[in-house]
N, CA, C and O of each residue as an XYZ file, in Angstrom:
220
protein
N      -9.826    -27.609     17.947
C     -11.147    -27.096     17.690
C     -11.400    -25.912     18.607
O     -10.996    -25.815     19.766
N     -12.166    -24.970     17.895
C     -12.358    -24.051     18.757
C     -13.663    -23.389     18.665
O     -14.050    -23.107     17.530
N     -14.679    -22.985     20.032
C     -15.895    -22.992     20.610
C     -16.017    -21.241     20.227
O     -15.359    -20.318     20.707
N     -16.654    -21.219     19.621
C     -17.382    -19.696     19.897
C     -18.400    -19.502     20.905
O     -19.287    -20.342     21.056
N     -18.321    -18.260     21.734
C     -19.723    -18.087     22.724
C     -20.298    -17.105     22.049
O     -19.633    -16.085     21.865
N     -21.797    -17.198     21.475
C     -22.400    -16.117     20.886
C     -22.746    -14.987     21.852
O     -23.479    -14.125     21.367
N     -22.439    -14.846     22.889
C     -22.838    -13.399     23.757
C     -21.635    -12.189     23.597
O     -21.672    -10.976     23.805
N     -20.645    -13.027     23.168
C     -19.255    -12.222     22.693
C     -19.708    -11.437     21.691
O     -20.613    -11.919     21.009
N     -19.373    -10.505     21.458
C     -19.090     -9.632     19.936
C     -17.681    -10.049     18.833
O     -16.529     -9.637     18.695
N     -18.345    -10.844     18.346
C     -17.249    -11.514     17.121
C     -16.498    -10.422     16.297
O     -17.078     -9.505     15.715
N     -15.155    -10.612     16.308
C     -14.798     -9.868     15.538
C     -14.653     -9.765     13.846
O     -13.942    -10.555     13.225
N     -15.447     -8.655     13.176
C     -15.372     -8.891     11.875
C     -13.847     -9.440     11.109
O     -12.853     -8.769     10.834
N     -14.056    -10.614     10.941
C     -12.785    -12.089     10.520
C     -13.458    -12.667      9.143
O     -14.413    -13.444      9.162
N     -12.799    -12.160      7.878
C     -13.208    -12.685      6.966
C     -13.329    -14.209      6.599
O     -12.158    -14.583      6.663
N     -13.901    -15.023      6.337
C     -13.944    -16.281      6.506
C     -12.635    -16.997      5.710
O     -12.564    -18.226      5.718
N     -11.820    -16.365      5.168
C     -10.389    -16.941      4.187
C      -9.379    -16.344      4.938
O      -8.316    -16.472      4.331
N      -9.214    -15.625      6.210
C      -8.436    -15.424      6.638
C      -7.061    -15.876      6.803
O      -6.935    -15.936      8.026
N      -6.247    -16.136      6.412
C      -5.316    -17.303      6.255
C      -4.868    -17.250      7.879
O      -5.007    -16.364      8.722
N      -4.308    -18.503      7.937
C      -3.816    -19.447      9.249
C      -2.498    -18.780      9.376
O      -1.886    -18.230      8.460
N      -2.023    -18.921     10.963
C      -0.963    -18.678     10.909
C       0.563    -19.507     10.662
O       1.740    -19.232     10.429
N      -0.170    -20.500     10.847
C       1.072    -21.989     10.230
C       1.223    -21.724      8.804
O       2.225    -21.796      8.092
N      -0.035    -21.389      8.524
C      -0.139    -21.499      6.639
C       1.261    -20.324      5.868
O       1.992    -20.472      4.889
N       1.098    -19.061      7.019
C       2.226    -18.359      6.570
C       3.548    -18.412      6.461
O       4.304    -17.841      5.674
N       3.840    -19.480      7.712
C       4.957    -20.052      7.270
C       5.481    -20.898      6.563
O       4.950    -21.992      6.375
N       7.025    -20.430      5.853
C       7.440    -21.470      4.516
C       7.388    -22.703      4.895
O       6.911    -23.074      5.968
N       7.711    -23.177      4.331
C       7.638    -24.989      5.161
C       9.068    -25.318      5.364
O       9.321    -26.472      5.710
N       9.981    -24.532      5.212
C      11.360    -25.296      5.882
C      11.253    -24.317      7.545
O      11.820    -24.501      8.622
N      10.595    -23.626      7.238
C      10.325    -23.409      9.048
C       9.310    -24.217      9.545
O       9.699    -24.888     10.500
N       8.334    -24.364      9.288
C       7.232    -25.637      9.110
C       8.071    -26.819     10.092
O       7.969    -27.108     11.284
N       9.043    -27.406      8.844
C       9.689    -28.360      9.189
C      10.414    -28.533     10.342
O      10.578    -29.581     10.967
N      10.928    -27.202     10.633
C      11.980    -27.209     11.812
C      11.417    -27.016     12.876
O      11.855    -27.540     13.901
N      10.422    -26.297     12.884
C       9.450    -26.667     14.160
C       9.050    -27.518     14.383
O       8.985    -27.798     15.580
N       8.601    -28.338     13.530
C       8.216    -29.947     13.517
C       9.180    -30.739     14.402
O       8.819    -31.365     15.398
N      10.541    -30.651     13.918
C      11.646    -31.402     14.722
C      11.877    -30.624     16.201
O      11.892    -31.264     17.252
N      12.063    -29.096     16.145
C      12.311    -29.044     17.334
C      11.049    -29.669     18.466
O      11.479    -30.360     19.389
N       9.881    -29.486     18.412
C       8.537    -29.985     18.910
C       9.029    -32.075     19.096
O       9.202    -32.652     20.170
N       9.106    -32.580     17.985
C       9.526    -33.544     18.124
C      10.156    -34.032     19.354
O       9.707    -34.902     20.100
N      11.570    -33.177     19.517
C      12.633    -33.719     20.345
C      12.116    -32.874     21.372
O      12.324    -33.618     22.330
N      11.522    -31.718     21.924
C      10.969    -31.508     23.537
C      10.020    -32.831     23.575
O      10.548    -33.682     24.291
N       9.304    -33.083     23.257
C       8.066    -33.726     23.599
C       8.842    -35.450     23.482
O       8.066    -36.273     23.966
N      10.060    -36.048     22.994
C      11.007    -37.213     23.195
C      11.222    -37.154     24.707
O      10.876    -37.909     25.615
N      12.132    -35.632     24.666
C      12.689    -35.855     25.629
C      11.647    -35.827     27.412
O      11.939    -36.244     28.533
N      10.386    -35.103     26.838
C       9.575    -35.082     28.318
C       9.277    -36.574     28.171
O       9.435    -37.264     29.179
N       8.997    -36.972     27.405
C       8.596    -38.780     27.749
C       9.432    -39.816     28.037
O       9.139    -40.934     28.460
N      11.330    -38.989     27.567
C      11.943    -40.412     28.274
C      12.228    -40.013     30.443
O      12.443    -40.805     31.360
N      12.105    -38.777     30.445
C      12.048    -38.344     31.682
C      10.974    -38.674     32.430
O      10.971    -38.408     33.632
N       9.901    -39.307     31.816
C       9.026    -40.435     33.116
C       8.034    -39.118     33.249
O       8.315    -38.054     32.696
N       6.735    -39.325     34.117
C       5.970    -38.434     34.722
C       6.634    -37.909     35.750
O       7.435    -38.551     36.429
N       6.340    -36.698     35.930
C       7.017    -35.550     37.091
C       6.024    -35.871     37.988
O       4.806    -35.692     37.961
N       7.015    -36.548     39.058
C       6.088    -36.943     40.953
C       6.407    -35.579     41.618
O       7.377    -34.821     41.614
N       5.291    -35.590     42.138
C       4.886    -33.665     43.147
C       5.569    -34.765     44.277
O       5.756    -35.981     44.307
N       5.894    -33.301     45.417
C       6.520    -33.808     46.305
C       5.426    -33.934     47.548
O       4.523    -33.101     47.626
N       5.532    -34.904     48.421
C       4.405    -34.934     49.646
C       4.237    -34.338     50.543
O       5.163    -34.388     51.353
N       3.449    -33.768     50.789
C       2.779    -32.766     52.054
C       3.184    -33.335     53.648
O       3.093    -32.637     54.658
N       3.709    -34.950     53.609
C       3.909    -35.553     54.734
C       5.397    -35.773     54.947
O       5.799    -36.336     55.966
């Protein structure tokens, strides 16, 4: 979701503007899907990242 601030000057954006996912075919679609998939596998079988201590 995304917040507009009305003190901005909006840029004239036709309301059918198409998306940028939308432009892509869907076998790229897809393959982003998987590559996204397997980063986001692999950050979760690697546990939370511990910062190191100041002591």
């Amino acid at each position: 979701m995304q917040l507009n601030l009305e003190f901005f000057d909006q840029p004239d954006v036709p309301p059918s503007a198409p998306v940028a996912w939308e432009q892509i075919d869907e076998a790229a679609r897809m393959a982003a899907i998987e590559i996204l998939a397997r980063l986001i596998s692999r950050l979760l079988q690697n546990g939370p990242a511990t910062e190191a201590s100041d002591e």
